[in-house]
C-alpha positions in Angstrom: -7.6 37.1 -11.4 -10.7 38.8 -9.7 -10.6 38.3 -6.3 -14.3 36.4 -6.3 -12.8 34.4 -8.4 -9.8 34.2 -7.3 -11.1 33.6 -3.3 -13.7 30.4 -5.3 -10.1 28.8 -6.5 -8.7 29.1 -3.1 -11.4 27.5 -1.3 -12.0 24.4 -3.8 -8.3 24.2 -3.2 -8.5 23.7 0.8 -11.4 21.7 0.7 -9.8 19.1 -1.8 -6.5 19.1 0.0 -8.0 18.5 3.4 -10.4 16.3 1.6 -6.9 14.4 0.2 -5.3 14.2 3.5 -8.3 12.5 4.8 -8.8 9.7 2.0 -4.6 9.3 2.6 -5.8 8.6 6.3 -8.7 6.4 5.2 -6.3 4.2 3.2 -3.9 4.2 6.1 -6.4 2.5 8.5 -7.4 0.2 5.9 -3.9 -0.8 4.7 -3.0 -1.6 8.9 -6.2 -2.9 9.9 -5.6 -5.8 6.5 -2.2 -6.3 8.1 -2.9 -6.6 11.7 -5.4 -9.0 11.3 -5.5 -12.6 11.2 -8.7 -12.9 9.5 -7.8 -13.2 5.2 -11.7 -12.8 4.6 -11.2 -9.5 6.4 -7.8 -8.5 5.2 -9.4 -9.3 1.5 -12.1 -7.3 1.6 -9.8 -3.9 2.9 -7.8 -4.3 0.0 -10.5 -4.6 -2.2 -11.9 -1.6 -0.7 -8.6 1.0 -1.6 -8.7 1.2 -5.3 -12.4 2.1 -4.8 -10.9 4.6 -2.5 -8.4 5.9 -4.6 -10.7 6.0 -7.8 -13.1 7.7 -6.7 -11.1 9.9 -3.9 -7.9 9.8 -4.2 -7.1 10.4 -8.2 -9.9 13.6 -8.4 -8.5 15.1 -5.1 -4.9 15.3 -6.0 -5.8 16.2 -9.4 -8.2 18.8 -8.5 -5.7 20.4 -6.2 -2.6 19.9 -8.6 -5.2 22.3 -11.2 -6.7 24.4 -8.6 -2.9 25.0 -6.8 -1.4 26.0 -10.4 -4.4 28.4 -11.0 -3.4 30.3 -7.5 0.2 30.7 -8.6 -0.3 31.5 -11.9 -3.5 34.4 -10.9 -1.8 35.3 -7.4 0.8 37.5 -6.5 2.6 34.2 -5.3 3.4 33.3 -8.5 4.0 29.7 -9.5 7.9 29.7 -9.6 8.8 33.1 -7.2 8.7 31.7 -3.7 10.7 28.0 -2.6 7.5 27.5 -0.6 5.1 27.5 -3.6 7.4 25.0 -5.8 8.3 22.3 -2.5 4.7 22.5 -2.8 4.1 21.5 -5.9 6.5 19.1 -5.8 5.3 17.3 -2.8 1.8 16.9 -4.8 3.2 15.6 -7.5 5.5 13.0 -5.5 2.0 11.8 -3.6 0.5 11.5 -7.3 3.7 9.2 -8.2 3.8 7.2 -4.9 0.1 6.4 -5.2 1.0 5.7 -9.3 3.9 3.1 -9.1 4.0 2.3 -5.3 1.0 2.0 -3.9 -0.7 -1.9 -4.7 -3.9 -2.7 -3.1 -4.7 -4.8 -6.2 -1.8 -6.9 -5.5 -1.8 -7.4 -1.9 -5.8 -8.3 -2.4 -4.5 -11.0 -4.7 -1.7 -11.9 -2.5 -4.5 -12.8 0.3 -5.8 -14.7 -1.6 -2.4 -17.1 -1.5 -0.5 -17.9 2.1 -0.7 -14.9 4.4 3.2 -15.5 5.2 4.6 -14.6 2.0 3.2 -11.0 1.8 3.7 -9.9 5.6 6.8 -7.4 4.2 4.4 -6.0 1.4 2.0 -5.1 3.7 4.0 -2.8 5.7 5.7 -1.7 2.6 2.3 -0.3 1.5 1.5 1.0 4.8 4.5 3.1 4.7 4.0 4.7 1.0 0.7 5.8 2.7 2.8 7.4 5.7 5.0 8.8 3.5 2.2 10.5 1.5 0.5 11.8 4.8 3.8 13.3 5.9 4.3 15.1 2.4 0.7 16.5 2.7 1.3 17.9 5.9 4.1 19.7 5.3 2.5 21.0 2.7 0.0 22.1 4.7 2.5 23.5 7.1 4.2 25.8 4.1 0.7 26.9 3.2 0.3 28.2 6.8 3.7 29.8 7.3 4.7 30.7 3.5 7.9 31.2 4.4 9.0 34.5 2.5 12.5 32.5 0.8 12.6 34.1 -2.9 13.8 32.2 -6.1 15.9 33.6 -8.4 
């Protein structure tokens, strides 16, 4: 890859990751703020907010940086499969991208408002925490992208 070209990749790739990281965030606040309060009007509203989130941030972001991260191994010296750092990597993207798939619910929990605020208390943290758990996998991430340690595959 030309290194133009190859430098274009790289930035599109930082700028959607730290873009990603921040939408994570943005869900975060959301998802606490709809459980902390006591208002439902309120607590509605959040959780009709996140899939507008997610739609229009979250889904392009990790996509675009699944793409754009693939493209640097596969036109880099780094290689896609040479270095443990590179493949955790990947492999921490693609566990947000299945967290967000079959864990995260703001759909649900914006329904469940809807009922008696008792019975979804537990799914509220619940969702809180698959958003914690996708911010911590992004930032270590983030942390192997700064340190690459030099650990060689096979």
């Amino acid at each position: 890859m030309r290194p133009g070209i190859r430098k274009t990749v790289l930035v599109i790739h930082i700028v959607v990751s730290v873009a990603l990281v921040g939408e994570v965030w943005g869900l975060v606040a959301l998802n606490t703020a709809a459980a902390l309060t006591k208002d439902l009007e309120l607590a509605h509203a959040a959780y009709r907010l996140m899939p507008i989130l997610v739609f229009a941030g979250g889904i392009p972001l990790s996509v675009t940086a699944l793409i754009t991260g693939i493209t640097l191994g596969l036109g880099s010296h780094w290689g896609l499969f040479r270095y443990y750092w590179i493949v955790i990597k990947l492999v921490l993207l693609v566990a947000v991208i299945c967290l967000g798939m079959f864990l995260f619910d703001p759909e649900g929990m914006a329904a469940a408002t809807e009922g008696a605020r008792q019975a979804v208390a537990t799914r509220q943290w619940s969702q809180v925490a698959v958003l914690c758990g996708q911010i911590a996998m992004l930032l270590i991430a983030t942390v192997l992208s700064v340190f690459k340690p030099r650990w060689k595959l096979r």
